[in-house]
C-alpha positions in Angstrom: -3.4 40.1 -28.4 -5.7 37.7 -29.8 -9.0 37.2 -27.5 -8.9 33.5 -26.1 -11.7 33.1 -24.2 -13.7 31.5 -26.8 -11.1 28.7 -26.2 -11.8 28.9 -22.1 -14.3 26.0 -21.2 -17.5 27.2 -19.7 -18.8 25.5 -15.9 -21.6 23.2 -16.8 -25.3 23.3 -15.2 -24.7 21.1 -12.6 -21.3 22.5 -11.4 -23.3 25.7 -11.5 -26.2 24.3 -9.2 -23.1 22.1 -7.0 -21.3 25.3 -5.9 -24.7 27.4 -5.9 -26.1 24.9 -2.9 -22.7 24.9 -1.0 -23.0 28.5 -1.1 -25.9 28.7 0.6 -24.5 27.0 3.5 -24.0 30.3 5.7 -20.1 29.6 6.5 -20.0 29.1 3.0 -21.5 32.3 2.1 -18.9 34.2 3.7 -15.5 34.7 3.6 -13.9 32.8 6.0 -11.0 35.0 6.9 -12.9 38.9 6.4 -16.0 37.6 7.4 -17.5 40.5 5.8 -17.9 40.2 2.2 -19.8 37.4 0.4 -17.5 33.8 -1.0 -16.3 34.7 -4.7 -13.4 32.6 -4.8 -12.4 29.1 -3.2 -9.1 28.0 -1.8 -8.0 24.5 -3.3 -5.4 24.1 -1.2 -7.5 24.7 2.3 -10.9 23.6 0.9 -12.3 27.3 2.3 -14.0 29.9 0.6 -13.0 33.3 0.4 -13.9 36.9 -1.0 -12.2 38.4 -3.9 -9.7 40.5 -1.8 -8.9 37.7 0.3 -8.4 35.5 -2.7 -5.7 38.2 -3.8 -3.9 37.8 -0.5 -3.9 34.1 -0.6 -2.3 34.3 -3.8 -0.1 36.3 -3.0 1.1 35.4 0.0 0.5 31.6 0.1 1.1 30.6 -3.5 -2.2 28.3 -3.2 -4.1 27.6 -6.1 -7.2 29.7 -6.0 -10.3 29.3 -8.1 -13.0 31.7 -8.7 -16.6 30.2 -7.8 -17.9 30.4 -11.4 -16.8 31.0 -14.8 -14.3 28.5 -15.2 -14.3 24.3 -14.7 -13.7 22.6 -11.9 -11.8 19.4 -11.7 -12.8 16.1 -9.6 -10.3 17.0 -7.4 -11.4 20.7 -6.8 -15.0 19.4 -6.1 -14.1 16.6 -4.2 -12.2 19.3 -1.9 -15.4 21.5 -1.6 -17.1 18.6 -0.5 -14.6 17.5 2.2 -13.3 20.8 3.0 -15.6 23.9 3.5 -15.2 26.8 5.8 -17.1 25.1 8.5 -14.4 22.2 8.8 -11.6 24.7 8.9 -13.3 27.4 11.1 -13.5 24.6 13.2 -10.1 23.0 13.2 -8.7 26.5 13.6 -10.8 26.1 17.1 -9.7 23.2 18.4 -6.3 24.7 17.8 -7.4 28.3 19.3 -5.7 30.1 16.3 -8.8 31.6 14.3 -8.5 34.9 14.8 -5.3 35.3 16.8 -3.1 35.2 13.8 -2.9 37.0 10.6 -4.2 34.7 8.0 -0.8 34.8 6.1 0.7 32.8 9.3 -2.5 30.8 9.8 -2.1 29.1 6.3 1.3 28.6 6.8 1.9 27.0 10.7 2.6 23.7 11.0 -0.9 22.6 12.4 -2.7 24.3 8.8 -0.5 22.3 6.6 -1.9 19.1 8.9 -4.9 19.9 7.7 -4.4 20.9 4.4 -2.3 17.2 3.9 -5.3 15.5 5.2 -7.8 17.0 3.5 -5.4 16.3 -0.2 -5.3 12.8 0.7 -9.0 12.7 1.7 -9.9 14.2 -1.8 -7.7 11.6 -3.3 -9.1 8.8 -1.8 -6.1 8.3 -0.1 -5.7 7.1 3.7 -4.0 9.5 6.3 -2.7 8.4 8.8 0.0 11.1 10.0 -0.4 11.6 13.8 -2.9 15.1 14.2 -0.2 17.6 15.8 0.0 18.7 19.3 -2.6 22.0 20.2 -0.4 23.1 23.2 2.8 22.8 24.7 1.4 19.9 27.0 1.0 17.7 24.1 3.6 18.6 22.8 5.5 17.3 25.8 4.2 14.2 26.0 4.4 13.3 22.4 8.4 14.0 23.0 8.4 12.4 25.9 6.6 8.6 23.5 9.1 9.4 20.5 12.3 9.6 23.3 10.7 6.1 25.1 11.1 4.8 21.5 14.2 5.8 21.1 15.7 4.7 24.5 14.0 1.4 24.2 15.6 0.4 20.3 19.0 1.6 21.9 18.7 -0.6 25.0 17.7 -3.2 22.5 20.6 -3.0 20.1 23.2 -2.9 23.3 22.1 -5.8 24.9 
């Protein structure tokens, strides 16, 4: 098998120096699911940085696109995500929705309030307004956002009758 990573394009200096300064942020530095071993590897999908066993797992499990932090290019997209995203953001998200360490991180990338986030953050890197309603964080919320939607409902039907 013929050796191609002479072909393979090399990160440049100042890709080196952009992820090298995230990095150093200190939810950065860690993986944000293990929390024990040092960021090797970032999650395009999620904007979150991960170790290298973690980043097997996320493969594996959650089919996301998974880049290591160096050797290899980056796209615009991929930084634009690492500037938006970042384990912070998420570790906070996963807060407001009192999931961060109650699930097993193959569920907690795939629920319904993560792929929120993971939509928003896309269309942020994208340049692209959002604008799909947050979801509900408990069954409250969830309630009374049934409660709007069947309002709207009732009130196009009495509309169309009269």
């Amino acid at each position: 098998m013929p050796d191609v990573s002479a072909y393979l394009m090399k990160e440049n200096a100042e890709q080196k120096a952009y992820i090298e300064n995230t990095l150093k942020d200190p939810y950065n530095a860690y993986c944000v699911d293990c929390k024990e071993e040092p960021s090797t590897h970032f999650n395009v999908g999620f904007g979150i940085w991960i170790c290298t066993n973690c980043a097997k797992l996320h493969v594996q499990e959650t089919s996301e696109r998974v880049k290591p932090a160096y050797g290899e290019i980056w796209d615009l997209h991929t930084l634009k995500v690492a500037h938006y995203g970042g384990n912070q953001q998420w570790h906070d998200y996963l807060e407001e929705y009192k999931s961060s360490n109650k699930v097993k991180p193959s569920w907690r990338y795939k629920n319904g309030n993560s792929k929120w986030y993971k939509r928003n953050l896309q269309m942020r890197a994208y340049g692209v307004a959002f604008s799909e309603t947050k979801p509900p964080k408990n069954f409250k919320e969830t309630m009374n956002a049934s409660a709007q939607i069947l309002d709207k409902v009732s009130n196009k039907t009495d509309a169309f009758f009269r």
